[in-house]
VEXFITOR-885353 format. One record per residue (C-alpha): residue in three letters; x, z, y. Coordinates in Angstrom, 3 decimals. Example, Ala and Ser with C-alpha at 12.3 -4.5 7.8 and 13.67 -1.06 7.14 Angstrom:
VEXFITOR-885353
+------+----------+----------+----------+
: type :        X :        Z :        Y :
+------+----------+----------+----------+
:  ALA :   12.300 :    7.800 :   -4.500 :
:  SER :   13.670 :    7.140 :   -1.060 :
+------+----------+----------+----------+
//
This chain:
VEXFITOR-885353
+------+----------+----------+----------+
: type :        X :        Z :        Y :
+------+----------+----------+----------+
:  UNK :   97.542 :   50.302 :   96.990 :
:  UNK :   98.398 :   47.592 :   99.974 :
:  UNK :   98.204 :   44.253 :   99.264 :
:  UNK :   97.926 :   40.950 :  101.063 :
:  UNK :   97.600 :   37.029 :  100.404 :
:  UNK :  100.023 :   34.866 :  102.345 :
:  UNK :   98.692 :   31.489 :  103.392 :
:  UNK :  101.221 :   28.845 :  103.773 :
:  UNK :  100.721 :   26.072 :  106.150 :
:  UNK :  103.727 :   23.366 :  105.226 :
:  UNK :  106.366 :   22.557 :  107.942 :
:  UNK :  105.459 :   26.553 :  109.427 :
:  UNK :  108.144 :   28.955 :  108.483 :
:  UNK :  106.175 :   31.683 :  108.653 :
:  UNK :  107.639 :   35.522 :  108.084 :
:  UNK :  106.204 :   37.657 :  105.872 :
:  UNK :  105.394 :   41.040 :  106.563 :
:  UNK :  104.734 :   44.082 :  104.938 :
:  UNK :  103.025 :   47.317 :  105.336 :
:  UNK :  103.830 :   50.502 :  104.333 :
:  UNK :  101.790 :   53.778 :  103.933 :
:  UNK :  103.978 :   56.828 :  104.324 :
:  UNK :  102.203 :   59.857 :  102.573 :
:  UNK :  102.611 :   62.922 :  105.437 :
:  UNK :  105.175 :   65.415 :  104.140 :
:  UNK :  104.434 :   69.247 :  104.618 :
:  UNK :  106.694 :   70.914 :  106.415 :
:  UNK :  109.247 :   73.078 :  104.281 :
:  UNK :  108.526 :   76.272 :  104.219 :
:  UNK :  112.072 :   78.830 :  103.878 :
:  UNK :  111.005 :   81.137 :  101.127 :
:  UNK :  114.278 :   83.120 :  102.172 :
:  UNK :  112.348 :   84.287 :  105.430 :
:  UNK :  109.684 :   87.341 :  104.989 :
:  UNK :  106.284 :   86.878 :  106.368 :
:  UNK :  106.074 :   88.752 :  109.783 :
:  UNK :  104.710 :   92.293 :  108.582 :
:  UNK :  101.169 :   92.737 :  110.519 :
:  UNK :  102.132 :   96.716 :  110.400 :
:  UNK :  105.050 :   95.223 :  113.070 :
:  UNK :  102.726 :   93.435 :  114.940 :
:  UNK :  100.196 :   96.546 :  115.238 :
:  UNK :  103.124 :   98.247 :  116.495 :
:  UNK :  104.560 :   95.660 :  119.260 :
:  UNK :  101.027 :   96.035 :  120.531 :
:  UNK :  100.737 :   99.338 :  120.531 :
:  UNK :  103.921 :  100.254 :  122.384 :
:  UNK :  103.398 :   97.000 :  124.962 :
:  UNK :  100.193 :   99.463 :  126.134 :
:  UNK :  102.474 :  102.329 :  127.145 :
:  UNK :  104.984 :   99.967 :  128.785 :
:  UNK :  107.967 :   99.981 :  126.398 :
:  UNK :  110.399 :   97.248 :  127.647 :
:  UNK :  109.742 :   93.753 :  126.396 :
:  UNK :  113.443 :   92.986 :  125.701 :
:  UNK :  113.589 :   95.527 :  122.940 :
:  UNK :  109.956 :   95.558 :  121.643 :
:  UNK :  110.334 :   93.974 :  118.344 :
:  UNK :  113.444 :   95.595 :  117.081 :
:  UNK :  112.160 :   98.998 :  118.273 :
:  UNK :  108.900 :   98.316 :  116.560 :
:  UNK :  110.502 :   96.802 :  113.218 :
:  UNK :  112.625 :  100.174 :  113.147 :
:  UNK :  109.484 :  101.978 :  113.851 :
:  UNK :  107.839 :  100.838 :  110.512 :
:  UNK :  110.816 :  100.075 :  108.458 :
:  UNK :  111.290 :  104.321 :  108.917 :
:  UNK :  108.032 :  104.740 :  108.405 :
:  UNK :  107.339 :  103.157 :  105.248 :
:  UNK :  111.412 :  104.752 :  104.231 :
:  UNK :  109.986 :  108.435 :  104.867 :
:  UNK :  106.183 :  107.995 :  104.130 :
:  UNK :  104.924 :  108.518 :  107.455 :
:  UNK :  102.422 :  106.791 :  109.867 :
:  UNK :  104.348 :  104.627 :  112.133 :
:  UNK :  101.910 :  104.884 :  114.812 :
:  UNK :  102.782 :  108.756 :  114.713 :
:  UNK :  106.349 :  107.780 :  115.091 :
:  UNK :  105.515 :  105.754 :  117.728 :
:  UNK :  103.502 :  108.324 :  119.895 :
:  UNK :  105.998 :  110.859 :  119.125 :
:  UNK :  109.037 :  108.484 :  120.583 :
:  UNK :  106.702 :  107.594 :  123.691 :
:  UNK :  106.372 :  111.034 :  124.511 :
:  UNK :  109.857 :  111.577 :  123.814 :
:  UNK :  111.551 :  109.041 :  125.591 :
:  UNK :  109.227 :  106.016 :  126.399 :
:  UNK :  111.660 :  103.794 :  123.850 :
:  UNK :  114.632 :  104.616 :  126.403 :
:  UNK :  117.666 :  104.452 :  123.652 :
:  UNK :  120.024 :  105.918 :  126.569 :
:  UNK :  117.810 :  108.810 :  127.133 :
:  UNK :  119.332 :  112.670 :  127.652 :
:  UNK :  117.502 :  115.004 :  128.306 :
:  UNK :  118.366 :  118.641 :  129.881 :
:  UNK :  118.261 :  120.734 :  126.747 :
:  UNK :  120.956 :  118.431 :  124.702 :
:  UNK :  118.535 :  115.957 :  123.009 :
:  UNK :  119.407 :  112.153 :  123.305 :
:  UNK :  117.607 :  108.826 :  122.524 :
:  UNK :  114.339 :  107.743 :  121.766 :
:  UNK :  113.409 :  109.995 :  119.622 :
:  UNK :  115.514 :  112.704 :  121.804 :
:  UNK :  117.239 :  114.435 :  118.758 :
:  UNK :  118.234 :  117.768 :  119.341 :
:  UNK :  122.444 :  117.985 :  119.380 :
:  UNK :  122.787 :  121.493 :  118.767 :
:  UNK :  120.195 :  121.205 :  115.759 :
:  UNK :  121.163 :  118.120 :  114.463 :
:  UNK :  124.166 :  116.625 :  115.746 :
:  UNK :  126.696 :  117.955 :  112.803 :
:  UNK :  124.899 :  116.238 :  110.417 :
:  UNK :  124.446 :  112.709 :  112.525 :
:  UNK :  128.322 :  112.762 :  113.312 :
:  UNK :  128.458 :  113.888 :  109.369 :
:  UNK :  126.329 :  110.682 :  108.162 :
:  UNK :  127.571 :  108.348 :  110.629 :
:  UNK :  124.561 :  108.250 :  112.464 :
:  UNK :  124.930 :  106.693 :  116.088 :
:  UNK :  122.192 :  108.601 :  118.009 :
:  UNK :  122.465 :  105.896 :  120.417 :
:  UNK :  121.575 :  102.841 :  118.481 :
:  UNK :  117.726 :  102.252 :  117.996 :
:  UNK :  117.313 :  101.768 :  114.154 :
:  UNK :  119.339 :  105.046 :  113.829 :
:  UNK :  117.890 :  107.371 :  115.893 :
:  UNK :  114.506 :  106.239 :  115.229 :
:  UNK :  115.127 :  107.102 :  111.545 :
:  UNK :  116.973 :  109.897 :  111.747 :
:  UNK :  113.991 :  111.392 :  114.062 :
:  UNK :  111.742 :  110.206 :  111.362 :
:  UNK :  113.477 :  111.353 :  108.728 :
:  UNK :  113.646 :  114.710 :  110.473 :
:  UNK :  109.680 :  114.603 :  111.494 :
:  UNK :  109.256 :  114.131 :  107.437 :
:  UNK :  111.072 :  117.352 :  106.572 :
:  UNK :  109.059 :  119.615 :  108.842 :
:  UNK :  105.608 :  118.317 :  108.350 :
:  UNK :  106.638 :  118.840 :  104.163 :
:  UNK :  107.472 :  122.476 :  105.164 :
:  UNK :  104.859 :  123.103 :  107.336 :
:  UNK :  102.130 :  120.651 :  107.350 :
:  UNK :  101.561 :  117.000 :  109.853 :
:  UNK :  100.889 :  119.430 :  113.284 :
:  UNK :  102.634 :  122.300 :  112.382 :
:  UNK :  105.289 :  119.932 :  111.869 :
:  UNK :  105.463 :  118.132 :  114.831 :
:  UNK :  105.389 :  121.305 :  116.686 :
:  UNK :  108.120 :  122.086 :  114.844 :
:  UNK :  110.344 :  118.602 :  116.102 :
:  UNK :  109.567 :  119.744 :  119.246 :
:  UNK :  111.835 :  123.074 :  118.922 :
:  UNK :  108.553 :  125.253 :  118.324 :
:  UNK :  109.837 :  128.968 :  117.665 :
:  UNK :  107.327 :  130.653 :  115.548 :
:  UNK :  106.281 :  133.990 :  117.848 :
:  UNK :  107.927 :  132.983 :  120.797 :
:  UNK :  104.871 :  132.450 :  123.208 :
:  UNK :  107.034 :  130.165 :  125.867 :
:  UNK :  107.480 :  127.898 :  122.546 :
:  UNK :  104.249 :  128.450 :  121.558 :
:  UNK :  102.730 :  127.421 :  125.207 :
:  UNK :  105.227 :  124.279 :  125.245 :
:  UNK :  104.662 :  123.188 :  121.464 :
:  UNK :  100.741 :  122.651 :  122.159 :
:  UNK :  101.199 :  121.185 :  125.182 :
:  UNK :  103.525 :  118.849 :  123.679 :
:  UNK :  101.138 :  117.968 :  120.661 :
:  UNK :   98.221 :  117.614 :  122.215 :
:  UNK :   99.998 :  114.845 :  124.496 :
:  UNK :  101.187 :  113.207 :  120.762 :
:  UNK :   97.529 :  113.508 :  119.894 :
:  UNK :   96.617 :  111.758 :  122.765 :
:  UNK :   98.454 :  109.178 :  122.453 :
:  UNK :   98.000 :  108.781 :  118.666 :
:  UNK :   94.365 :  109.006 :  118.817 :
:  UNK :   94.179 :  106.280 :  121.548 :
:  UNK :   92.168 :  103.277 :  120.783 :
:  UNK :   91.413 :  100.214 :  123.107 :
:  UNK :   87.735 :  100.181 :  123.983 :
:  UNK :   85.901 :   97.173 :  121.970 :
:  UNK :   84.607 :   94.671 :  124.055 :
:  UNK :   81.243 :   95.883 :  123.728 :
:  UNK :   82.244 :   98.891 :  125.080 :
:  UNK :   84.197 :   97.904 :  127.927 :
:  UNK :   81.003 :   95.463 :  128.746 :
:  UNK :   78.743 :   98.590 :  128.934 :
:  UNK :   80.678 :  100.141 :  131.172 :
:  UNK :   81.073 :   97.363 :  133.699 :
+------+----------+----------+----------+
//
């Protein structure tokens, strides 16, 4: 507690002043705001490496993991899959009638998006409904057999057979890509 003696000399008006302690205040923390989600974080870094445009990084990587945790998937499989598919272009067509990142297949798929509602165009949709669409086929047919399967894989057709591989092994490229650990990167310098 502050305290303090005040001497008094008579015929001196002299002021008297006084101290005060001010105990530092924390600041407040807005309960109503989530913690950032690390899994989002992983994510922003992950697509950053393969050059996804900075201006819609964090909303393509919270849709990313929002779907995945939504349909029980890994989200950095959703994410390879969309970089092969598009490279996180939301406007992307491409010449066999599939559109946006995760280049959904119009013919296949587009009754039931205009159905739903589902604007194929708008990030957090089409990176669901791709997800969503990933889940079914890897539950009918297994993870790889599965994503062979989103590509438009055609079970005894070898020109599908010959493009599904190829098209999987570049997912499982990408997937299975890890930066090198320092230690790593120093023995190879």
């Amino acid at each position: 507690m502050p305290s303090g003696s005040v001497f008094s000399v008579p015929g001196i008006d002299t002021p008297i002043q006084f101290a005060s302690f001010q105990t530092p205040v924390a600041p407040l923390i807005d309960l109503s705001i989530p913690p950032p989600d690390p899994a989002v974080g992983m994510i922003k870094g992950f697509l950053k490496l393969y050059g996804v445009d900075e201006s819609r990084l964090s909303r393509v990587a919270d849709s990313i993991v929002t779907s995945a945790k939504k349909h029980n998937l890994d989200a950095r499989l959703i994410a390879s899959i969309m970089i092969v598919e598009s490279r996180a272009n939301p406007f992307a067509i491409s010449g066999k009638d599939s559109i946006g990142m995760m280049q959904i297949h119009l013919p296949t798929w587009g009754h039931t998006a205009d159905r739903e509602g589902i604007n194929l165009f708008k990030i957090e949709d089409n990176i669901d409904f791709g997800t969503r669409i990933l889940k079914n086929y890897a539950r009918q047919f297994g993870l790889w057999e599965g994503v062979k399967r989103y590509k438009g894989w055609i079970a005894d057709d070898p020109d599908s057979e010959h493009s599904a591989e190829e098209y999987l092994a570049k997912v499982q490229r990408i997937y299975a890509f890890r930066q090198p650990t320092q230690s790593t990167t120093e023995l190879l310098q």
